[in-house]
TIRO-2110 file (N, C-alpha, C; in Angstrom, 1 decimal):
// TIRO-2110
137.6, 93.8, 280.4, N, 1, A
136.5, 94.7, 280.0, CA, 1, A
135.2, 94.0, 280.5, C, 1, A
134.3, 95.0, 281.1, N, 2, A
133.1, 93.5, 281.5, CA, 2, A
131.8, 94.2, 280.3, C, 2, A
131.3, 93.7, 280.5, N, 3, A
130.1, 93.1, 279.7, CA, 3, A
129.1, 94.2, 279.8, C, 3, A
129.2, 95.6, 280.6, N, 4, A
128.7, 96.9, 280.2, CA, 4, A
129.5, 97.6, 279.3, C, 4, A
130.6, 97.5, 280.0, N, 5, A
131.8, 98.0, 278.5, CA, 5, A
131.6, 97.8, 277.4, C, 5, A
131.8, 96.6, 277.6, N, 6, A
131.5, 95.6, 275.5, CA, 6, A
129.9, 95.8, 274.9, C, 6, A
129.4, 96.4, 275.8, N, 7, A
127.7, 96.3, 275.3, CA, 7, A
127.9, 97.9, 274.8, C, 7, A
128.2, 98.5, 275.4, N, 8, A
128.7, 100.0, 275.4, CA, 8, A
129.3, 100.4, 273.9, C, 8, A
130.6, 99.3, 273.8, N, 9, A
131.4, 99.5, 272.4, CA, 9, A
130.5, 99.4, 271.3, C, 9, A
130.0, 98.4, 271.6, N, 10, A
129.2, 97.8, 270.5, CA, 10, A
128.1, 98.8, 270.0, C, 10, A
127.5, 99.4, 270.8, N, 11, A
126.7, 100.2, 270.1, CA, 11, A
127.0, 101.5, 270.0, C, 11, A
127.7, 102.1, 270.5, N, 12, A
128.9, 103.3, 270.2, CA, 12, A
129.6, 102.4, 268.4, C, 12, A
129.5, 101.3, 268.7, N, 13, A
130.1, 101.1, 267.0, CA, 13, A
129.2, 100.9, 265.8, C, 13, A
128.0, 100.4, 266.1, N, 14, A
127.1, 100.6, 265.3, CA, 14, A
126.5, 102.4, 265.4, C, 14, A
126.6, 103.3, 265.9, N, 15, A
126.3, 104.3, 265.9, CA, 15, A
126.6, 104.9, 264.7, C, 15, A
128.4, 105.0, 264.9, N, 16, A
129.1, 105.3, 264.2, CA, 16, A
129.1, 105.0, 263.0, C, 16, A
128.9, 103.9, 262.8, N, 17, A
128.8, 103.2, 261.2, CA, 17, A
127.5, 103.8, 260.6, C, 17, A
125.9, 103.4, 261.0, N, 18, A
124.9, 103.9, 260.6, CA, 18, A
124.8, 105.4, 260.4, C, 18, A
125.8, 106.2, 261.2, N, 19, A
125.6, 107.7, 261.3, CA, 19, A
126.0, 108.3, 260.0, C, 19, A
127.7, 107.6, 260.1, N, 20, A
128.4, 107.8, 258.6, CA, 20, A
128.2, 107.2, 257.8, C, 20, A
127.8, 105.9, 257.4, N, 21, A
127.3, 105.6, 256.3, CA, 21, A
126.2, 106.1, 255.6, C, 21, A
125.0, 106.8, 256.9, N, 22, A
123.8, 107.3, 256.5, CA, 22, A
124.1, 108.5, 255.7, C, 22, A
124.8, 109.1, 255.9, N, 23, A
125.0, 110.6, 255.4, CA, 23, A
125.5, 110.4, 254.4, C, 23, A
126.9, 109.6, 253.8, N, 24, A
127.6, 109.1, 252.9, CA, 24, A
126.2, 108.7, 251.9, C, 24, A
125.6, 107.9, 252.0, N, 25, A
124.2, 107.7, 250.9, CA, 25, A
123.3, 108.7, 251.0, C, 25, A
123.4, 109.5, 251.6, N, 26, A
122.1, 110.8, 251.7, CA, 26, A
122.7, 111.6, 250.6, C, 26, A
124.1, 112.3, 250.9, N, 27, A
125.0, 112.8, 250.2, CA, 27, A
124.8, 112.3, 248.6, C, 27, A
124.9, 111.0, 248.3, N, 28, A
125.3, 110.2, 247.5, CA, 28, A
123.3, 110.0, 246.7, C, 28, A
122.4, 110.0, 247.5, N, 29, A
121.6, 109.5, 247.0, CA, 29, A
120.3, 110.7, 246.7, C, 29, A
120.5, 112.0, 247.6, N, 30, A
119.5, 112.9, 247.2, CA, 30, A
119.7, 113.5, 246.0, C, 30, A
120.8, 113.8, 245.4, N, 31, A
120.4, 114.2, 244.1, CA, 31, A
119.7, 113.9, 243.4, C, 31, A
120.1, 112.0, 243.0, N, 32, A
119.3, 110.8, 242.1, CA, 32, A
118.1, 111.2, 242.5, C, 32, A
117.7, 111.1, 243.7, N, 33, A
116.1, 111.3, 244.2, CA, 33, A
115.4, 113.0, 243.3, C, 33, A
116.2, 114.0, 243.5, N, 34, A
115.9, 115.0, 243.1, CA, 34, A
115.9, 115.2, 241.5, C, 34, A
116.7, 114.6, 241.0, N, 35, A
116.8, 114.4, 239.4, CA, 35, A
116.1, 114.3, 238.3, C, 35, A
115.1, 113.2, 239.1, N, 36, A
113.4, 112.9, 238.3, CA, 36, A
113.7, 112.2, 237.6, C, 36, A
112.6, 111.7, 237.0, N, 37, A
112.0, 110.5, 236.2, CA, 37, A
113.4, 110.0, 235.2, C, 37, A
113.8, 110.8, 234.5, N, 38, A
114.6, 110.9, 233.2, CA, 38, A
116.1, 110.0, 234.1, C, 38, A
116.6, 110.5, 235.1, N, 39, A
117.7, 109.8, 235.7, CA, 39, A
117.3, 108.7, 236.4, C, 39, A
116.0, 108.7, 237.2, N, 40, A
115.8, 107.2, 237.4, CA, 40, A
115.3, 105.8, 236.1, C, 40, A
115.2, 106.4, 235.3, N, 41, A
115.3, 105.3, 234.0, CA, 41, A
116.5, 104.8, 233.7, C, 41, A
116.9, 106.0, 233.5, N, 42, A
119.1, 105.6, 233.3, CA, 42, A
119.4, 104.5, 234.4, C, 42, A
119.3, 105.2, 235.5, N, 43, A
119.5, 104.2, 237.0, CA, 43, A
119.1, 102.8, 236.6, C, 43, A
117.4, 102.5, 236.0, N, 44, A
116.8, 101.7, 236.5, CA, 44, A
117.3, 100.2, 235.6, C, 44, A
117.9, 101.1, 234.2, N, 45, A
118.5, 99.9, 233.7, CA, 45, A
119.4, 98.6, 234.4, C, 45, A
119.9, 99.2, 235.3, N, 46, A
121.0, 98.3, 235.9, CA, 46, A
120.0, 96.8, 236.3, C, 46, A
118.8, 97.0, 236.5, N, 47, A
118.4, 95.5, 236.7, CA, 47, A
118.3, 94.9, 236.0, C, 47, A
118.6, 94.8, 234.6, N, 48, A
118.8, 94.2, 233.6, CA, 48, A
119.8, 93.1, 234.0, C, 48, A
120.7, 93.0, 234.9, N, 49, A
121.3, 91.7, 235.2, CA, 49, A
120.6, 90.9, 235.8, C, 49, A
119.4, 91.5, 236.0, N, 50, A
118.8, 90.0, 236.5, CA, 50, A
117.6, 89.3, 235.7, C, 50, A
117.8, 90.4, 234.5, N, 51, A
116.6, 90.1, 233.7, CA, 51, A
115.5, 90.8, 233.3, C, 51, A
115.8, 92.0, 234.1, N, 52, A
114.9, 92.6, 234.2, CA, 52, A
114.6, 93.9, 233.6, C, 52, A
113.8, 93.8, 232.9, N, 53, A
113.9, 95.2, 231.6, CA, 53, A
112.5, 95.7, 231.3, C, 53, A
111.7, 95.7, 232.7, N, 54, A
110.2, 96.3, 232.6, CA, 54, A
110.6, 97.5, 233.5, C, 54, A
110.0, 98.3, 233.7, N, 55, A
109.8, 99.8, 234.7, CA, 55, A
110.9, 100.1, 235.1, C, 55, A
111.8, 100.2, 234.0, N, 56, A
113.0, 101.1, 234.4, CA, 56, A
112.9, 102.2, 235.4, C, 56, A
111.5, 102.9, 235.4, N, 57, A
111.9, 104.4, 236.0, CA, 57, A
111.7, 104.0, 237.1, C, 57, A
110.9, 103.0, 238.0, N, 58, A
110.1, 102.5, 239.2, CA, 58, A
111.4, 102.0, 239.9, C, 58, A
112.2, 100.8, 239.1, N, 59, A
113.5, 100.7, 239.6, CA, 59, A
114.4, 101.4, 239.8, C, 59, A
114.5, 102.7, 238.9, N, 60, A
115.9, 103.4, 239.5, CA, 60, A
115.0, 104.4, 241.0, C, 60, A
113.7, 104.8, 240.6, N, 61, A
113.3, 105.9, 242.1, CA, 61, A
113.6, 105.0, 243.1, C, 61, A
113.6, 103.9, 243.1, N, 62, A
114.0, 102.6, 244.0, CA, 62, A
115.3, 102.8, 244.7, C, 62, A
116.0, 103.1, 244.0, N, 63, A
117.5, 102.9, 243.9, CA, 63, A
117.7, 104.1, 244.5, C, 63, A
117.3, 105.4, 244.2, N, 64, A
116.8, 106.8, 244.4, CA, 64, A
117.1, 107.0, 245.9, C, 64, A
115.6, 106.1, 246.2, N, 65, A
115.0, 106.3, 247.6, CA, 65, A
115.8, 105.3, 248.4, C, 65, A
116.1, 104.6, 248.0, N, 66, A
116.7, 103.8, 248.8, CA, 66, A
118.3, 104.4, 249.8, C, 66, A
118.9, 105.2, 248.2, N, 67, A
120.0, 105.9, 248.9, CA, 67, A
120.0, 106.8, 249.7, C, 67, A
118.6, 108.0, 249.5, N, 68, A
118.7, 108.8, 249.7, CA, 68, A
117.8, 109.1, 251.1, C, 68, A
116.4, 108.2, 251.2, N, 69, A
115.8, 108.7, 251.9, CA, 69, A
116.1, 107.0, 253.3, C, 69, A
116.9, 106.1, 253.0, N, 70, A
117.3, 105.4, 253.6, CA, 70, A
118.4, 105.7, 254.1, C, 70, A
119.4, 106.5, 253.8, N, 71, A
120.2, 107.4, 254.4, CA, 71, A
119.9, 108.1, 256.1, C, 71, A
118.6, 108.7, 255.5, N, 72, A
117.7, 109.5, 256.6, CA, 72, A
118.0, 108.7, 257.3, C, 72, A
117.3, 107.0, 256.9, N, 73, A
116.8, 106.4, 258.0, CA, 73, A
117.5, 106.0, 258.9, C, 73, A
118.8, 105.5, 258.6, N, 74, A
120.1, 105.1, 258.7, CA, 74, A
120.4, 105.7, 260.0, C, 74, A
120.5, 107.2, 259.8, N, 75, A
121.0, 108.1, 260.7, CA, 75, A
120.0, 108.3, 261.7, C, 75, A
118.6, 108.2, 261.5, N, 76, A
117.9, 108.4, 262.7, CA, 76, A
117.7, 107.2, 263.2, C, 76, A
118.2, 106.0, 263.2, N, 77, A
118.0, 104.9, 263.8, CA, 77, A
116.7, 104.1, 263.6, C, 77, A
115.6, 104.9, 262.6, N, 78, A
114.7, 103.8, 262.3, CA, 78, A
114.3, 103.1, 261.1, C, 78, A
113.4, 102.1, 261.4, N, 79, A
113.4, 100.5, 260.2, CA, 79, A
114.9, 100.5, 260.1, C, 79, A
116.0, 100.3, 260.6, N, 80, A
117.5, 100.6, 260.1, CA, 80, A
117.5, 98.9, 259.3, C, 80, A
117.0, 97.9, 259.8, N, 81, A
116.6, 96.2, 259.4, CA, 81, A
116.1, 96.3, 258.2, C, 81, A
115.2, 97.1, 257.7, N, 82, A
114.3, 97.6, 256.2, CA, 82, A
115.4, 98.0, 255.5, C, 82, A
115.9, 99.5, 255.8, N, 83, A
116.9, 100.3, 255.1, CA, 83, A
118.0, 99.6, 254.4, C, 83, A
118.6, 99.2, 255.6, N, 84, A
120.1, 98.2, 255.2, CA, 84, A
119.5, 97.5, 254.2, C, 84, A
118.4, 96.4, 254.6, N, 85, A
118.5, 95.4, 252.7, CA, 85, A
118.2, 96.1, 251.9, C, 85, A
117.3, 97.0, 251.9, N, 86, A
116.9, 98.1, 250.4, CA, 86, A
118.7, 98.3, 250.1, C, 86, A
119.3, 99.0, 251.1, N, 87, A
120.7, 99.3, 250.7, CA, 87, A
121.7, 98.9, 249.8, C, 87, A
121.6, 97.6, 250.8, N, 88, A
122.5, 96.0, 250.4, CA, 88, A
121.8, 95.8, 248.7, C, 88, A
120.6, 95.5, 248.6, N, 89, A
120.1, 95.3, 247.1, CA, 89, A
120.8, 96.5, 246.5, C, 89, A
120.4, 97.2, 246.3, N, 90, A
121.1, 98.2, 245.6, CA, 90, A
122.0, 98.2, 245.3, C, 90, A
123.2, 98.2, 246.4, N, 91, A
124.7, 98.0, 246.4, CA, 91, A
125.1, 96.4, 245.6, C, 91, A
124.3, 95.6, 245.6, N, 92, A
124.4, 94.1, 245.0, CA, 92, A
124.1, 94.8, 243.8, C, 92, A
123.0, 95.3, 243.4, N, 93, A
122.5, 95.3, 241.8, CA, 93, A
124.1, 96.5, 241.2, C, 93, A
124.4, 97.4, 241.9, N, 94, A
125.5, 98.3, 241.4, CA, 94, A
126.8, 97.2, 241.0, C, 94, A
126.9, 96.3, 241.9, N, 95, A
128.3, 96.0, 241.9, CA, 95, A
127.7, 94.7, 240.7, C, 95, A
127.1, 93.9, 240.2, N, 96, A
126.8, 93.1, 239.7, CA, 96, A
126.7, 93.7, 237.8, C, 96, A
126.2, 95.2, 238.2, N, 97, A
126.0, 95.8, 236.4, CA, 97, A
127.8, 96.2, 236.7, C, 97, A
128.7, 96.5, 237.5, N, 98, A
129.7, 96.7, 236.6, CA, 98, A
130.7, 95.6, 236.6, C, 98, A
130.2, 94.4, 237.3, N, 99, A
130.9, 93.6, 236.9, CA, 99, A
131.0, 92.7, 235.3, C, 99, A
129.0, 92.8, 235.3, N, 100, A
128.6, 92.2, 234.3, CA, 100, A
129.1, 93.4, 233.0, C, 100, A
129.4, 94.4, 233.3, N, 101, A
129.9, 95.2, 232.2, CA, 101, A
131.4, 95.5, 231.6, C, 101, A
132.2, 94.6, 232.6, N, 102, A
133.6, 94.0, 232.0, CA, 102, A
134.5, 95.2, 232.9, C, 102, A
134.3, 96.2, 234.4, N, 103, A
134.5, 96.5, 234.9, CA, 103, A
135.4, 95.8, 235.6, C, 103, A
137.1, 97.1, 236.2, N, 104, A
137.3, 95.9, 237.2, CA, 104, A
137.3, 96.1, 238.3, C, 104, A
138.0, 95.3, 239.0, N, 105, A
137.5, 94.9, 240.6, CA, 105, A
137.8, 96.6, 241.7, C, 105, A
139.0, 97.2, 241.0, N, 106, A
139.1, 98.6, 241.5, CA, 106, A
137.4, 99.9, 241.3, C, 106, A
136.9, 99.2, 240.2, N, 107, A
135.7, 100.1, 240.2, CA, 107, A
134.0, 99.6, 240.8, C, 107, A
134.3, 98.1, 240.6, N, 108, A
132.8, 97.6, 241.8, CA, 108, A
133.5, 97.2, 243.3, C, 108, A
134.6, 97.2, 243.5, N, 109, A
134.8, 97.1, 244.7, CA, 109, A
134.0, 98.1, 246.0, C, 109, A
133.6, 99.3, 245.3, N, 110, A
133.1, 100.1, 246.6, CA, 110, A
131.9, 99.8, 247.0, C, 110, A
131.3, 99.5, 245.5, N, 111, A
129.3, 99.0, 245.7, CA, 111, A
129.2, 97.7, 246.3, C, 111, A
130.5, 96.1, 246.1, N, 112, A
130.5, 95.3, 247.4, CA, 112, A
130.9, 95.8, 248.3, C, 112, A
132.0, 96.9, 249.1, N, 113, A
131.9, 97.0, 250.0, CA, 113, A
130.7, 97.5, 250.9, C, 113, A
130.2, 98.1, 250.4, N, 114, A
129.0, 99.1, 250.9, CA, 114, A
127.8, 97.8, 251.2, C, 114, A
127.6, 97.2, 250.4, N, 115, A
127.0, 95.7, 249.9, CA, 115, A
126.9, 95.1, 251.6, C, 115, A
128.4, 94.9, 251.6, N, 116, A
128.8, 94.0, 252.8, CA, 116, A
128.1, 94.6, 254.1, C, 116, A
128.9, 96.2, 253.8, N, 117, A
128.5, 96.7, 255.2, CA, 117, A
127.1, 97.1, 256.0, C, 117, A
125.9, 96.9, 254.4, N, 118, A
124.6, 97.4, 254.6, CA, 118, A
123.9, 95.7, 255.3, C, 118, A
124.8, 94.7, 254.8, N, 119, A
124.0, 93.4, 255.0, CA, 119, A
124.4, 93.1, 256.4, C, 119, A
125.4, 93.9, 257.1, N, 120, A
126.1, 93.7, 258.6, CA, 120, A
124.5, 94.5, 259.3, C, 120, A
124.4, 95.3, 258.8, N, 121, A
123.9, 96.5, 259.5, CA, 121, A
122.1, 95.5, 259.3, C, 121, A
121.8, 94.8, 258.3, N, 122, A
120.3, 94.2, 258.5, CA, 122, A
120.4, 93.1, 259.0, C, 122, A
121.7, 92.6, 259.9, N, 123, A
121.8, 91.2, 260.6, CA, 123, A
121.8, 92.0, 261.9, C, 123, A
122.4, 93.2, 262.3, N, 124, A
122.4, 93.7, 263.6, CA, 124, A
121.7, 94.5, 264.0, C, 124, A
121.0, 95.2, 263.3, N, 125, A
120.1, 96.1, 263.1, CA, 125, A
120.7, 97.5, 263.9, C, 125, A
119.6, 98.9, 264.1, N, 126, A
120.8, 100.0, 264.6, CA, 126, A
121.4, 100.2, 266.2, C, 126, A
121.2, 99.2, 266.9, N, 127, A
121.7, 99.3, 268.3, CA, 127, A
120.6, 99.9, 269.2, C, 127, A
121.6, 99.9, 270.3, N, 128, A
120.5, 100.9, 271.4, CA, 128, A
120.7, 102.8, 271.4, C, 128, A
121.6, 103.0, 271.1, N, 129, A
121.3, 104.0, 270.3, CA, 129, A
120.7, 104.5, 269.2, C, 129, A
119.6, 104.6, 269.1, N, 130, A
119.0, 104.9, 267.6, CA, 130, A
117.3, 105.1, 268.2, C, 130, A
116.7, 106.1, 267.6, N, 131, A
115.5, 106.3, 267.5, CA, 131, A
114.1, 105.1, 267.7, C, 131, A
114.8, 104.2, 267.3, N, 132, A
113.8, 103.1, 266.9, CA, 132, A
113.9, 102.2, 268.8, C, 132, A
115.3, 102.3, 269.2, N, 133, A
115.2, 101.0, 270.2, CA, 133, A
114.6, 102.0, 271.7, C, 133, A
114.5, 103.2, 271.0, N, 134, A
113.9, 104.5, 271.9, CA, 134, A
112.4, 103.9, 272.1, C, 134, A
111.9, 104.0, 270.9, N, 135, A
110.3, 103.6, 270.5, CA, 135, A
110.4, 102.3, 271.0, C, 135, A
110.8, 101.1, 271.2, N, 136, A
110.4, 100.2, 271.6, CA, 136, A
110.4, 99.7, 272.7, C, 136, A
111.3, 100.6, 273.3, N, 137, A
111.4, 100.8, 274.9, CA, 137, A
110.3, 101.4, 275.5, C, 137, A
110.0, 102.6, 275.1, N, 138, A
108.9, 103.6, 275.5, CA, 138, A
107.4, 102.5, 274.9, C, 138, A
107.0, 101.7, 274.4, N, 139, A
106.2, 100.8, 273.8, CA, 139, A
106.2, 99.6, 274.9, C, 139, A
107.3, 99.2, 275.1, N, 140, A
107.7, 98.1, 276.1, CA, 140, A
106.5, 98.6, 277.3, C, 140, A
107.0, 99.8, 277.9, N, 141, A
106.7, 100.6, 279.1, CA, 141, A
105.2, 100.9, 278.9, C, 141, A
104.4, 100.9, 277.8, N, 142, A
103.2, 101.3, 278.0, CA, 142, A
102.1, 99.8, 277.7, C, 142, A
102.9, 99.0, 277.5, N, 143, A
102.4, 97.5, 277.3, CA, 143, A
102.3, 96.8, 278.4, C, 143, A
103.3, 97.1, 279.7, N, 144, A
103.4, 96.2, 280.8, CA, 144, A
102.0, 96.2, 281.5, C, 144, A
END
């Protein structure tokens, strides 16, 4: 395989993951976003495992936006480095309240997987496919 190929896969595989995962949390997170104030309080408790038991509602719109309008971003390839940690937090604070809630491993297993795969995606960020590596090419090009 040479080394256009593998550059090729690679971002043909990050595509794929950002594309589908973005929609999987759009899906998953526009409702919460649309729900309003009264569900992002409910949401917002979950920081309580870290201590944290001021602005419930601030933390769950967090949690909200994160899924929902980080999803967007996910799929259009931009801040995808921002998105994924907002993600990854999220997915950390989910899987952390049901473990701390005597949950088992069949029911936070999906919020660390998601966890895992959001903290992949803010170490690699969205590839050359994606909106963003568009902009910075076209940016490159008007800086020279």
């Amino acid at each position: 395989m040479t080394d256009t190929t593998s550059i090729r896969l690679i971002n043909c595989g990050l595509f794929v993951l950002r594309v589908g995962f973005g929609i999987v949390m759009m899906i998953h997170g526009v409702p919460k976003l649309m729900a309003g104030p009264e569900l992002w309080a409910k949401l917002g408790t979950a920081m309580g495992v870290f201590g944290i038991h001021f602005a419930p509602t601030f933390w769950g719109f967090m949690a909200a936006f994160s899924e929902g309008i980080g999803g967007l971003f996910l799929v259009l390839g931009l801040g995808v480095r921002v998105f994924a940690a907002l993600l990854a937090f999220t997915m950390l604070v989910a899987t952390l309240m049901h473990y701390m809630k005597g949950d088992t491993f069949s029911v936070y297993s999906h919020a660390l997987s998601l966890a895992i795969v959001f903290f992949s995606l803010m170490i690699c960020g969205g590839g050359n496919w994606s909106i963003g590596a568009r902009i910075k090419a076209m940016a490159g090009r008007w800086f020279q």
